[in-house]
C-alpha positions in Angstrom: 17.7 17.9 -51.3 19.4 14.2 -51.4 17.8 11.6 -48.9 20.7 9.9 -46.7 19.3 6.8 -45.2 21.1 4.4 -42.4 20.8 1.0 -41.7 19.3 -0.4 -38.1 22.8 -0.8 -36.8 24.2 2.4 -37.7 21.0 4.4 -36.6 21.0 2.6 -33.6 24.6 3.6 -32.8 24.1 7.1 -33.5 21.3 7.3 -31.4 23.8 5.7 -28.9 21.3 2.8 -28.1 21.3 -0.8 -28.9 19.5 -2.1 -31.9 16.6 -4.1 -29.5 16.2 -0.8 -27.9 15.8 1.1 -31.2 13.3 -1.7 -32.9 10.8 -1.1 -29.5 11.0 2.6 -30.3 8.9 1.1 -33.4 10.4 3.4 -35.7 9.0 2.5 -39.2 11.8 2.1 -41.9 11.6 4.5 -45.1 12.6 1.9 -47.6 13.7 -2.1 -47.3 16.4 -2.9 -49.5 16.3 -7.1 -49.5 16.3 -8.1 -45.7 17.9 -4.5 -45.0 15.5 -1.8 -43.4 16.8 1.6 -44.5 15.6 4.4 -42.1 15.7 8.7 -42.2 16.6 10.4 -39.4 14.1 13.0 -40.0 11.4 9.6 -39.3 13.4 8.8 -36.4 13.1 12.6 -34.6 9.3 12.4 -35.4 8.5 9.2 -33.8 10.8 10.2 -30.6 8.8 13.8 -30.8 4.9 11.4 -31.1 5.8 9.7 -27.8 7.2 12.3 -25.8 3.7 14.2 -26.7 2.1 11.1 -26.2 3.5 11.2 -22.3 2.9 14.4 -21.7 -0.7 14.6 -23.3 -1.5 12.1 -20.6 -0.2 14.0 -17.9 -2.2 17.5 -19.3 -4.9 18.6 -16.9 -7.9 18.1 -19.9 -10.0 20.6 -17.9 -8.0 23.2 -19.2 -7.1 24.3 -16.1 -3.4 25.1 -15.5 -1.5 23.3 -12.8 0.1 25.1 -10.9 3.5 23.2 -10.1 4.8 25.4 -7.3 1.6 24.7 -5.2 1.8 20.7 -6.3 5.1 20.6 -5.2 4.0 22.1 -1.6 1.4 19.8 -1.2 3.5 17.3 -1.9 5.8 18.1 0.4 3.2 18.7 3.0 1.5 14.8 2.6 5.5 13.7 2.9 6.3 15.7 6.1 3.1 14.3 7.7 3.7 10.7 6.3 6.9 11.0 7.9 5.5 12.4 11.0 3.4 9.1 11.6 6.4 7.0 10.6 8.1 8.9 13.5 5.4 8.5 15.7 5.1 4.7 14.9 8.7 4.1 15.9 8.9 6.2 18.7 6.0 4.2 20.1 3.0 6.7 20.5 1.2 5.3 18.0 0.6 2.0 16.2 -1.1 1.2 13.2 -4.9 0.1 13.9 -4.2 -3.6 12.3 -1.6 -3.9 14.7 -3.8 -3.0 17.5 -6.5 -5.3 16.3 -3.9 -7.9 16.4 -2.9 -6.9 19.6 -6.2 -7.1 20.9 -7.0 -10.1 19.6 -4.2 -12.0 20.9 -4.6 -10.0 24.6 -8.5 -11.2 24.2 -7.6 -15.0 23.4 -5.2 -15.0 26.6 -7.9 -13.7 28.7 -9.9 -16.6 27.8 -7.5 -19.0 28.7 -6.7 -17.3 32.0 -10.6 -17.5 32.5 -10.2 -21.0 31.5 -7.6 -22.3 34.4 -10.1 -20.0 37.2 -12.0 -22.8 38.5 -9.4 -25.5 38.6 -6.8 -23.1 40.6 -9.4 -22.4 43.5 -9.7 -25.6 43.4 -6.5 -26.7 44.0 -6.1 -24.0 46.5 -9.1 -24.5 48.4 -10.3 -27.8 48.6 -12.4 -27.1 51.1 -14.7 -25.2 48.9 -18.1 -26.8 47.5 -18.3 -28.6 44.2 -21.6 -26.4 43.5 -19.8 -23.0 44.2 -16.9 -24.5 42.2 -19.4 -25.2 39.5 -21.3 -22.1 39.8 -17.6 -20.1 39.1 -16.7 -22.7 36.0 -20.4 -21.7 34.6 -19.4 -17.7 35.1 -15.9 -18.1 33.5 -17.7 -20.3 30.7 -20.3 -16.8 30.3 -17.6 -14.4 30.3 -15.1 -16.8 27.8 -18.3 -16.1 25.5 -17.9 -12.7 25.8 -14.3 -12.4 25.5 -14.3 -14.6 22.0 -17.2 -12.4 20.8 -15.2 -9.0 21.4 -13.1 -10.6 19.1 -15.5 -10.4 16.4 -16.6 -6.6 17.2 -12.8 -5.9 17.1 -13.6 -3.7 13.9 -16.6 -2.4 15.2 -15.2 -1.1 18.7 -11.7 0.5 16.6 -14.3 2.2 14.2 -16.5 3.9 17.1 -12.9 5.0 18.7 -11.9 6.5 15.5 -15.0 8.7 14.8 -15.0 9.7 18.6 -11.3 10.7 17.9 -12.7 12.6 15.1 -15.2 14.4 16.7 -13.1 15.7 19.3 -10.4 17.3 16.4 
């Protein structure tokens, strides 16, 4: 049986592909002829058969287990209707993602600080007639409980953690 060899160019365009696409398929030529690569098309259906068994040897369960596509496919679609649930959820406003509440929380936290902060000077200015050493005594307390507000910050984490696994427990 006679060998019929193309060029780059013409196997390219009867694999209807360019000839940068058909050089990354890495087909390797049956004979050079001076600076012309001469290729079979019987090489050509070889490598494209390699690397479609190269794709779908990675995706083989090597367990030797079968897959079972149908039940894959449910599951899938299961994980998508409940991502979609929470996506729902989240825009309807019943629930928010816990680094938005953190954030949230934080930025509620930092306010009551400064709120804390303007306490003593307000009375003040309401109620001169109060003692500097009460008025002293109240900036001290605000000062104790400006502690405590900044710290919560930092046990932000710790508190949304002990709210999950209570959640948990209760499902």
């Amino acid at each position: 049986m006679e060998t019929y060899l193309l060029n780059k160019k013409t196997m390219a365009e009867s694999c209807g592909i360019s000839t940068q696409a058909f050089d990354k398929w890495g087909v390797k030529p049956y004979r050079k002829d001076g600076r012309q690569q001469l290729y079979r098309v019987q090489d050509v259906i070889e490598n494209r058969i390699e690397k479609e068994l190269k794709k779908n040897n990675n995706r083989v369960n090597h367990g030797g287990e079968t897959i079972d596509v149908e039940l894959e496919r449910a599951l899938l679609t299961q994980q998508q209707r409940i991502t979609q649930e929470i996506k729902n959820e989240i825009l309807e406003g019943r629930a928010i993602p816990v680094e938005a509440a953190r954030d949230i929380l934080a930025k509620i936290l930092s306010q009551v600080g400064a709120t804390l902060d303007s306490l003593a000077p307000n009375i003040k200015r309401r109620h001169p007639e109060i003692e500097q050493r009460i008025i002293d005594f109240i900036k001290s307390e605000t000062i104790k409980h400006q502690n405590e507000a900044a710290n919560l910050d930092n046990h932000l984490d710790e508190i949304i953690d002990e709210v999950i696994t209570q959640a948990e427990a209760k499902i």
